[in-house]
N, C-alpha and C positions, 0 to 999 in steps of 0.2 A: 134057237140059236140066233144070234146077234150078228149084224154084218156090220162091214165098215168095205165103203168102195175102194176101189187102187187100180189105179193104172200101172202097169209094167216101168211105162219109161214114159213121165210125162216131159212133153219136151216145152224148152223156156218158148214164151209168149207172150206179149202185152194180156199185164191183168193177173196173169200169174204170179202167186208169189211161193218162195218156197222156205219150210222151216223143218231144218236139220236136224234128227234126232240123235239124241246121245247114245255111245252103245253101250251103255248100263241105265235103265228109268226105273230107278226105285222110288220108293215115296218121298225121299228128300229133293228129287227133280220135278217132282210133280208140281209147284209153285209156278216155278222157271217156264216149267212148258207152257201152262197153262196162261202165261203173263205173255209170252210168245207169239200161241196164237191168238191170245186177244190186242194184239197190238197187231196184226195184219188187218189190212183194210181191200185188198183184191177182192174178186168174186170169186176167184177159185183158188184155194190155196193146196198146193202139193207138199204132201207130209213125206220127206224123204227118210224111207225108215232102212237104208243101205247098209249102215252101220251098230245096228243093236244087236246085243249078243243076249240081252235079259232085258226080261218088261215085267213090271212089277203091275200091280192092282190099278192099285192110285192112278197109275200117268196112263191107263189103260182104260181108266177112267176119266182123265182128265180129256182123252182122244174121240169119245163116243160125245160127254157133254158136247164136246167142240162142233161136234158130226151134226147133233141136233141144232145150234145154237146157230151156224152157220146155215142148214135149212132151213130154218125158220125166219131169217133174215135174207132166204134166196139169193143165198150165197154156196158155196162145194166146198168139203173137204175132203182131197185123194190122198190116199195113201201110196207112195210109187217106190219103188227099188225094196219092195218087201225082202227083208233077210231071214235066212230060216229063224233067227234066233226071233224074230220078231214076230214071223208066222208059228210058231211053236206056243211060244209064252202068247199069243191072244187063245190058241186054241184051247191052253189049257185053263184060261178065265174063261171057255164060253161064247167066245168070238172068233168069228170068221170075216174074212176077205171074199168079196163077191167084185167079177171084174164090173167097173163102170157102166158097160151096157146093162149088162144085167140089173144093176140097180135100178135103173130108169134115169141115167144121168146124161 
């Protein structure tokens, strides 16, 4: 199984930056997102996933590259206001949500 961290409710902070997910991420958003979090420049950036009712492949994919991409630059990405529909559709790609401590974050 595949994790991706999340905090509950990450709350605003210098350094924090946060980017709003759509509540439909099909493979036509996958661009957009992807161009999204490569334009943040914080060390941790909060993936507000509050509002998704469907997660498609692609932008599920676009979330995990981010995940490494931003590790390896000793940089975070959290996932915070997980919605079932977001927690549903990672599950059934094969990913899970592990809270923050647990990941070693």
């Amino acid at each position: 199984m595949v994790f991706l961290a999340f905090d509950m409710m990450l709350p605003p902070r210098d350094g924090v930056e946060t980017v709003v997910l759509e509540s439909v991420l099909l493979s036509g958003q996958a661009g957009g997102l992807a161009e999204r979090l490569q334009a943040t420049t914080g060390r941790l950036v909060a993936v507000d996933g509050g509002a998704v009712e469907r997660l498609g492949g692609l932008c599920l994919q676009v979330l995990l590259s981010a995940d490494l991409s931003f590790q390896a630059a000793g940089r975070a990405l959290r996932i915070c206001r997980p919605s079932e529909g977001l927690r549903e559709g990672m599950l059934l790609l094969g990913v899970s949500l592990r809270p923050a401590e647990e990941a070693g974050a």
